[in-house]
PyMOL Python script that loads the backbone (N, CA, C, O; Angstrom):
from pymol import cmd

cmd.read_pdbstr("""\
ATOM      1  N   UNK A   1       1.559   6.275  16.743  1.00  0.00           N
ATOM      2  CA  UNK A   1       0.333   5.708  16.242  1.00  0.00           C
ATOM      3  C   UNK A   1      -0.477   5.251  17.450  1.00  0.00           C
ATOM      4  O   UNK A   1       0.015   4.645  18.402  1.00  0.00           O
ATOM      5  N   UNK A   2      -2.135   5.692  17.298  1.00  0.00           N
ATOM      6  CA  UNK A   2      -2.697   5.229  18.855  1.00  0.00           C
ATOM      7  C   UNK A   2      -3.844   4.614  18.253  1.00  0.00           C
ATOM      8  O   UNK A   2      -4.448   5.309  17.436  1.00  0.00           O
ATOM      9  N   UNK A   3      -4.256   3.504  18.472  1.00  0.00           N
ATOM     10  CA  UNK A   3      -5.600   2.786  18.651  1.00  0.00           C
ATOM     11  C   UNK A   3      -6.072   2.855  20.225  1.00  0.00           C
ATOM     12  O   UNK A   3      -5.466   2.868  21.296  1.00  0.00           O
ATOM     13  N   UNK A   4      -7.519   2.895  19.815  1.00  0.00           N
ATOM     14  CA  UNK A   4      -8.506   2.616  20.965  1.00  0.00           C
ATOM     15  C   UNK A   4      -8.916   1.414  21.375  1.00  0.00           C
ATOM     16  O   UNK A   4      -9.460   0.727  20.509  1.00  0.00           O
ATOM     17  N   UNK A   5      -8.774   0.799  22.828  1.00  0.00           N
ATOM     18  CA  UNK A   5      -9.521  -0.186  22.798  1.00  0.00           C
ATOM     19  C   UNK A   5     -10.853   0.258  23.427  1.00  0.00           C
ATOM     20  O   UNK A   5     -11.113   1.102  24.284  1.00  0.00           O
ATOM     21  N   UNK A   6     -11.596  -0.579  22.724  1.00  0.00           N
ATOM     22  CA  UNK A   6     -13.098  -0.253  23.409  1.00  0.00           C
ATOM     23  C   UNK A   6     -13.979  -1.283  23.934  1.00  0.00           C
ATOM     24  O   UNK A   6     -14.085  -2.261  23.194  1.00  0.00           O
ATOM     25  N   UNK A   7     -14.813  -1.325  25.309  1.00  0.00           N
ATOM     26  CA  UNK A   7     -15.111  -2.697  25.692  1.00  0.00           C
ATOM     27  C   UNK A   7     -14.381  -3.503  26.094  1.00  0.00           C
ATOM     28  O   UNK A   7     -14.988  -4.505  26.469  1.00  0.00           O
ATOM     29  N   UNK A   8     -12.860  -3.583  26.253  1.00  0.00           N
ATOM     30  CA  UNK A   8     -11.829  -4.244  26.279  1.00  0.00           C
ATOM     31  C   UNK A   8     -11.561  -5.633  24.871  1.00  0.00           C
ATOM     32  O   UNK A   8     -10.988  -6.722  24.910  1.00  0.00           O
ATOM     33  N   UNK A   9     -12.222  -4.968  23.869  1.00  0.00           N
ATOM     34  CA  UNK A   9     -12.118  -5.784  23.180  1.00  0.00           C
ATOM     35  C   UNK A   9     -10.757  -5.383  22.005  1.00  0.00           C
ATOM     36  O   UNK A   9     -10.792  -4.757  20.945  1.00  0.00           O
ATOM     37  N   UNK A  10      -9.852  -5.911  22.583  1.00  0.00           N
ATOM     38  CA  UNK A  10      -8.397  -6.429  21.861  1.00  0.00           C
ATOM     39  C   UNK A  10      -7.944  -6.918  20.888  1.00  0.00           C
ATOM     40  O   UNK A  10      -6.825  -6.621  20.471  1.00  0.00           O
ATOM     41  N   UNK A  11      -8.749  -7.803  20.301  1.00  0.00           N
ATOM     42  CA  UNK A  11      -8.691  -8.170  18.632  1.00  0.00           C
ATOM     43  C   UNK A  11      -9.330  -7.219  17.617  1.00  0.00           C
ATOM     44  O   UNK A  11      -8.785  -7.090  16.520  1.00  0.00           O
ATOM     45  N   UNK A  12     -10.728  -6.373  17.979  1.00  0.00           N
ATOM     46  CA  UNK A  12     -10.612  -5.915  16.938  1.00  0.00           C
ATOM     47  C   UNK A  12      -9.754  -4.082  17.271  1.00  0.00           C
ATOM     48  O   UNK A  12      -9.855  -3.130  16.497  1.00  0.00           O
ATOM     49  N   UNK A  13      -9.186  -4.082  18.252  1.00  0.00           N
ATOM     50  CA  UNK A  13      -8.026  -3.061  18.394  1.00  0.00           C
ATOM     51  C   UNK A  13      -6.987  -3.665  17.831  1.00  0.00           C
ATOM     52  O   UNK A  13      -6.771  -2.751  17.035  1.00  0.00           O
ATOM     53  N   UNK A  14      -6.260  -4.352  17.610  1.00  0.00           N
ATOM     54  CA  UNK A  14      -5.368  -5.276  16.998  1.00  0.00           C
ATOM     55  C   UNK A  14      -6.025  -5.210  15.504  1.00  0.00           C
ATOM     56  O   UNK A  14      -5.313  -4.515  14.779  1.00  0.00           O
ATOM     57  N   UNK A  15      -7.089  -5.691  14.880  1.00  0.00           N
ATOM     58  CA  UNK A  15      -7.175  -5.676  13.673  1.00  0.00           C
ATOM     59  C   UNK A  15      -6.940  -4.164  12.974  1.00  0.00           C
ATOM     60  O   UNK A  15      -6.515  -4.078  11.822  1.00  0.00           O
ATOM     61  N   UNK A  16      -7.304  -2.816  13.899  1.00  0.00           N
ATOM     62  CA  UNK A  16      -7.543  -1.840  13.519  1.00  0.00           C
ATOM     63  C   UNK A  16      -5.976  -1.273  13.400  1.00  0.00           C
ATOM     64  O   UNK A  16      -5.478  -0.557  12.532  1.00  0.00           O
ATOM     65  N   UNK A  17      -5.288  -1.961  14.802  1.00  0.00           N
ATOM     66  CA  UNK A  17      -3.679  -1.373  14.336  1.00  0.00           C
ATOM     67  C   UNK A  17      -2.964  -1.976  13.282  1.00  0.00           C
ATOM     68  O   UNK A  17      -1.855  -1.517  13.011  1.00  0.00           O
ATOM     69  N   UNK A  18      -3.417  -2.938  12.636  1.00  0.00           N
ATOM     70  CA  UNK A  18      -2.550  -3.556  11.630  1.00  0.00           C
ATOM     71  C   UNK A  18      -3.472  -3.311  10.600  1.00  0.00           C
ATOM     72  O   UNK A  18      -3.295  -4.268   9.845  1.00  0.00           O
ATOM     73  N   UNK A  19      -4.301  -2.643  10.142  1.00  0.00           N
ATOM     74  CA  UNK A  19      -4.753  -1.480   9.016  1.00  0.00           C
ATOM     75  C   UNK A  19      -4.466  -1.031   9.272  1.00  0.00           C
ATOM     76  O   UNK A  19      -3.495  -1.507   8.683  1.00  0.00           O
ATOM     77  N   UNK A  20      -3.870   0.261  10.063  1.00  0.00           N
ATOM     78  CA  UNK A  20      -3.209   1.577   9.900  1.00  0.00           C
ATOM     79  C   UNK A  20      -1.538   0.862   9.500  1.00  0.00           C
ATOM     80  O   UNK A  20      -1.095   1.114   8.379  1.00  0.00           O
ATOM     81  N   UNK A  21      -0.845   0.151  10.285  1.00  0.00           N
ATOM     82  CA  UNK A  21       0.246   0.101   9.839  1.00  0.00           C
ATOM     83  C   UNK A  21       0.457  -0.536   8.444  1.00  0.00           C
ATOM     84  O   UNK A  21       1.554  -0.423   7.898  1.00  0.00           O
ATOM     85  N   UNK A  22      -0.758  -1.332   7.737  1.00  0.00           N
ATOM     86  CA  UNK A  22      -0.479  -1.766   6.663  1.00  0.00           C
ATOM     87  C   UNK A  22      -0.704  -0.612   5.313  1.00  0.00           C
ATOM     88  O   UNK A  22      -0.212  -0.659   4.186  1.00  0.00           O
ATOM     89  N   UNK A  23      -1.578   0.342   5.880  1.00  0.00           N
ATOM     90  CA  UNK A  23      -1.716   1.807   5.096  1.00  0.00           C
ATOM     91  C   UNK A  23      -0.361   2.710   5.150  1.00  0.00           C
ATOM     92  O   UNK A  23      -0.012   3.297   4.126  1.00  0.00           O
ATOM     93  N   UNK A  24       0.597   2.848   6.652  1.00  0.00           N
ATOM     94  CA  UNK A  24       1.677   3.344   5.923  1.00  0.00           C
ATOM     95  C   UNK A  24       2.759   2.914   5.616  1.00  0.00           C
ATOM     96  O   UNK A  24       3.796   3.576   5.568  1.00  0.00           O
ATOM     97  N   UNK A  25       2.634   1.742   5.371  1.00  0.00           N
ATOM     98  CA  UNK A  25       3.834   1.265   4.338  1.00  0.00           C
ATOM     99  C   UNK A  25       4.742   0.222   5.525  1.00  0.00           C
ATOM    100  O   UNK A  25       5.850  -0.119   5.110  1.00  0.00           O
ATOM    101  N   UNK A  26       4.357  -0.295   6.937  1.00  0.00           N
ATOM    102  CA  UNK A  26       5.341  -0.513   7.957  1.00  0.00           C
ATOM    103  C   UNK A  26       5.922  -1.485   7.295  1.00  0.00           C
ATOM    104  O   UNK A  26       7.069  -1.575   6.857  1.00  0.00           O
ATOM    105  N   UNK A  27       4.734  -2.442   7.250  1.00  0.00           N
ATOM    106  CA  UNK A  27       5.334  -3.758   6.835  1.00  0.00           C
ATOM    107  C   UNK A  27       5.950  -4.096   5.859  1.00  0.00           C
ATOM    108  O   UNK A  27       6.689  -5.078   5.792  1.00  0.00           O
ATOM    109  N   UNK A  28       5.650  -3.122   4.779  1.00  0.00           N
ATOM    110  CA  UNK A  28       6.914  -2.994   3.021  1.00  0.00           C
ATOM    111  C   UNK A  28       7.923  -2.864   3.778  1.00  0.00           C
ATOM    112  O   UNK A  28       8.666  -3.845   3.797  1.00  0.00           O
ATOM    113  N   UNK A  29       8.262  -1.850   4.519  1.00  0.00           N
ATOM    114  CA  UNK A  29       9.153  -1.700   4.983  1.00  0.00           C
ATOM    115  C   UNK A  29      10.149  -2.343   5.884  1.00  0.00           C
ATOM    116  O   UNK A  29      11.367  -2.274   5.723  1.00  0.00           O
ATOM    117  N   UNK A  30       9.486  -3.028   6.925  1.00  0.00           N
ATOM    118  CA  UNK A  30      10.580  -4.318   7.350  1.00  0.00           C
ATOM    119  C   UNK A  30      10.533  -5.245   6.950  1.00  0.00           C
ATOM    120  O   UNK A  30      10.961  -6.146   7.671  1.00  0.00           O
ATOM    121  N   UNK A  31       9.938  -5.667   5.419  1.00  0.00           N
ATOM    122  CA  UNK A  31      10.508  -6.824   4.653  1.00  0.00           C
ATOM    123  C   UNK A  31      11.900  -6.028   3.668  1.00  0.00           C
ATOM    124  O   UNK A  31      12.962  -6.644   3.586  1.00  0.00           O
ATOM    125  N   UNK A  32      11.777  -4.936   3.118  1.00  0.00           N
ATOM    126  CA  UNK A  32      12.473  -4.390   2.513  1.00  0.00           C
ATOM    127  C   UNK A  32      13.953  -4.183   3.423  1.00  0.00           C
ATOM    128  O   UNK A  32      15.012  -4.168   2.795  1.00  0.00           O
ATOM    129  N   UNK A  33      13.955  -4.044   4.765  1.00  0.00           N
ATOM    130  CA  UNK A  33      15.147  -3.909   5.518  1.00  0.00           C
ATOM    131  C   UNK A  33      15.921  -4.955   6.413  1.00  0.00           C
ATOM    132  O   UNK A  33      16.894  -4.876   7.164  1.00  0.00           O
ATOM    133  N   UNK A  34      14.868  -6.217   5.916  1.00  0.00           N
ATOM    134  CA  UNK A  34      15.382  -7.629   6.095  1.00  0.00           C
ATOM    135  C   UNK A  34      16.454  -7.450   5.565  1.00  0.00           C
ATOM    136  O   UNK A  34      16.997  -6.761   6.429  1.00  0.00           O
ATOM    137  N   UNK A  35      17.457  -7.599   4.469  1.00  0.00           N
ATOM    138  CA  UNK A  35      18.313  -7.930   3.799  1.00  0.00           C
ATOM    139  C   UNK A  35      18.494  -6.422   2.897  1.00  0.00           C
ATOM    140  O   UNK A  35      17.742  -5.482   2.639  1.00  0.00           O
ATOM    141  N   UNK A  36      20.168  -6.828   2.535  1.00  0.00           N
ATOM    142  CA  UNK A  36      20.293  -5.199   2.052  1.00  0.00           C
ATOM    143  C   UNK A  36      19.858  -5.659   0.423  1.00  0.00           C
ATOM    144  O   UNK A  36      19.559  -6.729  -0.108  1.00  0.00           O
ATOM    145  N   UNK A  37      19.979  -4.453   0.026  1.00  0.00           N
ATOM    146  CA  UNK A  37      19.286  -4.088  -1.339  1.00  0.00           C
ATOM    147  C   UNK A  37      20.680  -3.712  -2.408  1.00  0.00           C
ATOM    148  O   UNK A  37      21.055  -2.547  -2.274  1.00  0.00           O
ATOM    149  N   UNK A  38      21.033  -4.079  -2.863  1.00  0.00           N
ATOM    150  CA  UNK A  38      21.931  -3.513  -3.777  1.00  0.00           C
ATOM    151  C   UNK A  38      21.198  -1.964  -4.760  1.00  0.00           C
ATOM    152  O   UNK A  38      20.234  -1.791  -5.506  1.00  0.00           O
ATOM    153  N   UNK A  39      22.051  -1.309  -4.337  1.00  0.00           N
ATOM    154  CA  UNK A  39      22.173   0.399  -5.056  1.00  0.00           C
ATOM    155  C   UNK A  39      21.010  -0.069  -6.407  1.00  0.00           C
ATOM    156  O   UNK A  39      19.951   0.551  -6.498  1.00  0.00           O
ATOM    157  N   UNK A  40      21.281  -0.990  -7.215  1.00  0.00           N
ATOM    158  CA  UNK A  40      21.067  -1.208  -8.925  1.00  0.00           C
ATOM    159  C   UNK A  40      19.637  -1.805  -8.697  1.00  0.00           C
ATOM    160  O   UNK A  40      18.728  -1.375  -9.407  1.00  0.00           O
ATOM    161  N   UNK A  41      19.412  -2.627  -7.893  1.00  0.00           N
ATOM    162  CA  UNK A  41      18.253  -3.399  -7.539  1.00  0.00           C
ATOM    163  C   UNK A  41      16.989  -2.461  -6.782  1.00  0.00           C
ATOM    164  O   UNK A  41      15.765  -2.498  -6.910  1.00  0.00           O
ATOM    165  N   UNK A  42      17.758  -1.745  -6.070  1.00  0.00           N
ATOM    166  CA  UNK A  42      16.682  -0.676  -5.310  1.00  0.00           C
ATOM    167  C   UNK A  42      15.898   0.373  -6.736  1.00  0.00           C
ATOM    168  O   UNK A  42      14.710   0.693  -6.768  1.00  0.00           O
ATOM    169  N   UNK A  43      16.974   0.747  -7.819  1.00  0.00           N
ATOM    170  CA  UNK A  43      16.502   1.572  -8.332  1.00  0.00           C
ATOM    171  C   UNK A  43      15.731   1.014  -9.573  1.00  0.00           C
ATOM    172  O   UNK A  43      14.725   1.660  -9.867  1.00  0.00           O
ATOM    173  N   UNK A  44      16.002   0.000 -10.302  1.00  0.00           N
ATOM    174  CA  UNK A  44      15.521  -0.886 -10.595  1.00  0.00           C
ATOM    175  C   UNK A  44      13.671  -1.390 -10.060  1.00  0.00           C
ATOM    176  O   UNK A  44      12.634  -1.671 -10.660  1.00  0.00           O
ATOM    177  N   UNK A  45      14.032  -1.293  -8.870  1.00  0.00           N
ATOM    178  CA  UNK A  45      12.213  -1.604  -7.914  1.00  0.00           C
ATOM    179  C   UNK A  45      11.699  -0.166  -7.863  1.00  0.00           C
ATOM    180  O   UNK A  45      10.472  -0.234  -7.784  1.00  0.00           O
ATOM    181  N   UNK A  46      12.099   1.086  -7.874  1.00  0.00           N
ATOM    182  CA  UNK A  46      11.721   2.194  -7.231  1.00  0.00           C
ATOM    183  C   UNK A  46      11.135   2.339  -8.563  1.00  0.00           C
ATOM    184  O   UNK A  46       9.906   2.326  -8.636  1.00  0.00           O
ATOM    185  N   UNK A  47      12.151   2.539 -10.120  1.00  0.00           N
ATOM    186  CA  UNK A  47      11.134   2.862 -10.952  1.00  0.00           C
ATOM    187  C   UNK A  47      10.008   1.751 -11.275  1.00  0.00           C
ATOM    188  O   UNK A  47       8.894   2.273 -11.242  1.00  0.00           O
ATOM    189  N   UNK A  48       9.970   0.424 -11.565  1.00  0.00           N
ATOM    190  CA  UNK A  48       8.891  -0.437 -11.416  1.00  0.00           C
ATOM    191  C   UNK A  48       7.259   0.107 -10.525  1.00  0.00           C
ATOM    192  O   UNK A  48       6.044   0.031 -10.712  1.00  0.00           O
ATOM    193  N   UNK A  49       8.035   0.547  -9.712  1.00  0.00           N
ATOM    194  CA  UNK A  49       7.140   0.471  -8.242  1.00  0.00           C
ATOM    195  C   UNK A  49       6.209   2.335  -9.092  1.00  0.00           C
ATOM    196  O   UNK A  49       5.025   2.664  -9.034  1.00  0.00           O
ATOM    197  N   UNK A  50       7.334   3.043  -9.716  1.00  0.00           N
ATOM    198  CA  UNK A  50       6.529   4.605 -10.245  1.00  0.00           C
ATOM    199  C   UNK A  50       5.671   4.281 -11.400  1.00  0.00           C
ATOM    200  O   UNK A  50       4.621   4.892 -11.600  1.00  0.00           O
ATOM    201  N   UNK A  51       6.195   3.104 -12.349  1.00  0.00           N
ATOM    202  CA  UNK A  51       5.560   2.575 -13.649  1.00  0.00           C
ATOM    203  C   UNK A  51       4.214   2.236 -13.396  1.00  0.00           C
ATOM    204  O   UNK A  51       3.220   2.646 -13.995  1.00  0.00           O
ATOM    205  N   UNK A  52       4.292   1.269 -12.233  1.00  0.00           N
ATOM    206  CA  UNK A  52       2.672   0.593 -11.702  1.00  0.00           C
ATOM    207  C   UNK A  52       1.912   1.563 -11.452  1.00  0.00           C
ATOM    208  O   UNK A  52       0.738   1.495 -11.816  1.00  0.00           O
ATOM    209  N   UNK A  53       2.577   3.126 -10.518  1.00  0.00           N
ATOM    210  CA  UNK A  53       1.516   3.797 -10.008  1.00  0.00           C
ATOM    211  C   UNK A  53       0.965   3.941 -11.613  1.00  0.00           C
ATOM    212  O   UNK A  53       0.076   3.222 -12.068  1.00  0.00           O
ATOM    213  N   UNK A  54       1.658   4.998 -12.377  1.00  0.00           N
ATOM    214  CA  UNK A  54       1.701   5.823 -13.103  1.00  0.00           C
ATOM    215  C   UNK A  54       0.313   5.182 -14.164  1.00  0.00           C
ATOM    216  O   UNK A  54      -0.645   5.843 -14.566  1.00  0.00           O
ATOM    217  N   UNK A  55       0.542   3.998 -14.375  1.00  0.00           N
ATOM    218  CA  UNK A  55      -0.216   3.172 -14.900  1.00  0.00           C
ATOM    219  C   UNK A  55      -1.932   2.370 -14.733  1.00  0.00           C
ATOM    220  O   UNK A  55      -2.857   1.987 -15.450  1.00  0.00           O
ATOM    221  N   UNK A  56      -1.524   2.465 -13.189  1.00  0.00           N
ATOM    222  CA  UNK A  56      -2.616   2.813 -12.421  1.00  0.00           C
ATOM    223  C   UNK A  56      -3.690   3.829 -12.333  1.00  0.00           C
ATOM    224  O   UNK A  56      -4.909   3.727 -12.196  1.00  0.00           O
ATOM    225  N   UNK A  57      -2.712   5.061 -12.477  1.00  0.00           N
ATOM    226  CA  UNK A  57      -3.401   6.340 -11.977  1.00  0.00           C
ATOM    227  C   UNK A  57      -3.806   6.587 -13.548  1.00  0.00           C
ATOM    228  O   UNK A  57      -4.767   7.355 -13.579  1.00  0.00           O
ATOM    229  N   UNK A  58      -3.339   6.141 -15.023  1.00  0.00           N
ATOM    230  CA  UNK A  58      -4.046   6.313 -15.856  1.00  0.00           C
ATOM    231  C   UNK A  58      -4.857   5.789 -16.640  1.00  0.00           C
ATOM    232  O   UNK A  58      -5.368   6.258 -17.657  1.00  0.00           O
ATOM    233  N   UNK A  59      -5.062   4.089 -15.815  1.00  0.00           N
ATOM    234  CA  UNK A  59      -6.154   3.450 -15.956  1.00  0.00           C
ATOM    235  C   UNK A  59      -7.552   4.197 -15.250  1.00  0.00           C
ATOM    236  O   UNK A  59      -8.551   4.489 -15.907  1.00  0.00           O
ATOM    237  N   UNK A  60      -7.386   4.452 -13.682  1.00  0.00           N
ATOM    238  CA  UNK A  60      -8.581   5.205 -13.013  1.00  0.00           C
ATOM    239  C   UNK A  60      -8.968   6.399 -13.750  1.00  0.00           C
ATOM    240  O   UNK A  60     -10.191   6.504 -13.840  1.00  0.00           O
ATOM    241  N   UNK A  61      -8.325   7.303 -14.288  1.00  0.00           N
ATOM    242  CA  UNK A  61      -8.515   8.278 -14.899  1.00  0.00           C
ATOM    243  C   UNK A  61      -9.189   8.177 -16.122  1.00  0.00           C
ATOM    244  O   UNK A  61      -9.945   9.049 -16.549  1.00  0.00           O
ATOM    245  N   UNK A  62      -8.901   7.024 -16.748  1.00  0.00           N
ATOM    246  CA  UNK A  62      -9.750   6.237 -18.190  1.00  0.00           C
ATOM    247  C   UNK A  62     -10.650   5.614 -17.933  1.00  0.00           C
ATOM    248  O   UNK A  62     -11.555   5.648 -18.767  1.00  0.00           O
ATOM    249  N   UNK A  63     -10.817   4.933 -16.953  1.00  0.00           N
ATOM    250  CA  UNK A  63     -12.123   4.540 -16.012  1.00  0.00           C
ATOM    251  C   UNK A  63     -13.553   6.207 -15.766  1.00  0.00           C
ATOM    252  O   UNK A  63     -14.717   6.311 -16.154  1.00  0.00           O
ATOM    253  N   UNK A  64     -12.770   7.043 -15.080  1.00  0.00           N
ATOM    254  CA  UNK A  64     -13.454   8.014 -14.617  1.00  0.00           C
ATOM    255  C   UNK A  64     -13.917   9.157 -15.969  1.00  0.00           C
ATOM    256  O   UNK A  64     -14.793  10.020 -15.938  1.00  0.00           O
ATOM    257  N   UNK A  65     -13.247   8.896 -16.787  1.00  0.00           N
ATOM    258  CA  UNK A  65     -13.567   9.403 -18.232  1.00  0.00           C
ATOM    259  C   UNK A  65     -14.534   8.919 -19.202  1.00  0.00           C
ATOM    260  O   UNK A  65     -15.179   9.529 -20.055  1.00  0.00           O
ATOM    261  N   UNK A  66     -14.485   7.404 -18.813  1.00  0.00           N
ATOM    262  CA  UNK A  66     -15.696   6.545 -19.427  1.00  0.00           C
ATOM    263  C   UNK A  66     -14.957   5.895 -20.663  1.00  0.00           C
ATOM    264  O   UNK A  66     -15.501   5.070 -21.396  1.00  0.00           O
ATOM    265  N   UNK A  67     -13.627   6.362 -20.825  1.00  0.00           N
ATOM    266  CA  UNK A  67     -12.850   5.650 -21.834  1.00  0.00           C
ATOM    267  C   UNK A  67     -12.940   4.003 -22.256  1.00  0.00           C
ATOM    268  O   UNK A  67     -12.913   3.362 -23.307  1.00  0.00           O
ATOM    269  N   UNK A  68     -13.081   3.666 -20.614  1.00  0.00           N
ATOM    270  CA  UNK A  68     -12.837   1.928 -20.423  1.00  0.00           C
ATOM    271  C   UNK A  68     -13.520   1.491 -19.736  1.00  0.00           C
ATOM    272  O   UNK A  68     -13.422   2.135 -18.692  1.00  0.00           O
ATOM    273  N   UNK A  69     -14.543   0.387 -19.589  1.00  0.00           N
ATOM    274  CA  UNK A  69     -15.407  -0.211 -19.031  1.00  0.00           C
ATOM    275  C   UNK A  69     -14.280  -0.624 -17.585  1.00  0.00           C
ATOM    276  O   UNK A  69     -13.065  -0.735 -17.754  1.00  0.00           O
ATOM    277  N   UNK A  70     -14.872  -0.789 -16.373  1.00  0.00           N
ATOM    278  CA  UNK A  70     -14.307  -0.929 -15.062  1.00  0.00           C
ATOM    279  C   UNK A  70     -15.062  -0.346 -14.141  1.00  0.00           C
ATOM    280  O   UNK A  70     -16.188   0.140 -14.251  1.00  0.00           O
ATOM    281  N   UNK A  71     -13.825  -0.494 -12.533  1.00  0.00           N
ATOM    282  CA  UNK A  71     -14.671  -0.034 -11.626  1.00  0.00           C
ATOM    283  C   UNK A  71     -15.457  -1.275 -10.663  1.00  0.00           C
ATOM    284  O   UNK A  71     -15.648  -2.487 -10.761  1.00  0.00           O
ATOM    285  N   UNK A  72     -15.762  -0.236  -9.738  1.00  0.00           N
ATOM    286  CA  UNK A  72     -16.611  -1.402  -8.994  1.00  0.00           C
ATOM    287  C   UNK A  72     -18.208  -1.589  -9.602  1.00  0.00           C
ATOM    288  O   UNK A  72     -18.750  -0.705 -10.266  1.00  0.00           O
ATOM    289  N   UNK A  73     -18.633  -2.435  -9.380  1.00  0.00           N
ATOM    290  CA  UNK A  73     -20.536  -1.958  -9.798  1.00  0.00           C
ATOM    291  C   UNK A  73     -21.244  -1.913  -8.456  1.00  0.00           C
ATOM    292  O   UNK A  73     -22.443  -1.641  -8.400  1.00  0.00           O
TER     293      UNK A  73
END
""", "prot")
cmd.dss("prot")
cmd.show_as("cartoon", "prot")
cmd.util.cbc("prot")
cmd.orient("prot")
């Protein structure tokens, strides 16, 4: 992963690397590998975690259909 600094300005290179790492998942990820996960508990979160998308993705879709008032204005 590479950020630019530009101007030598360091904070907002710093703000820009911690949006990219918060887009791919870093930081889920070393809270998730803090402590182990039991087998039952992981799968347990994994489907939760497919329910939300799934649920998500067919709210936007009912949004983009005009089904349901939403959205940004």
């Amino acid at each position: 992963m590479q950020v630019v600094v530009r101007d030598n300005n360091v904070d907002q290179a710093l703000k820009a690397l911690k949006k990219k790492l918060q887009r791919e998942g870093v930081f889920r990820e070393m809270k998730l590998r803090n402590y182990y996960e039991k087998p039952s508990e992981k799968r347990a979160r994994q489907k939760a975690e497919a329910v939300r998308r799934s649920r998500k993705l067919a709210r936007k879709k009912a949004q983009r259909e005009g089904l349901i008032p939403g959205g940004r204005s």
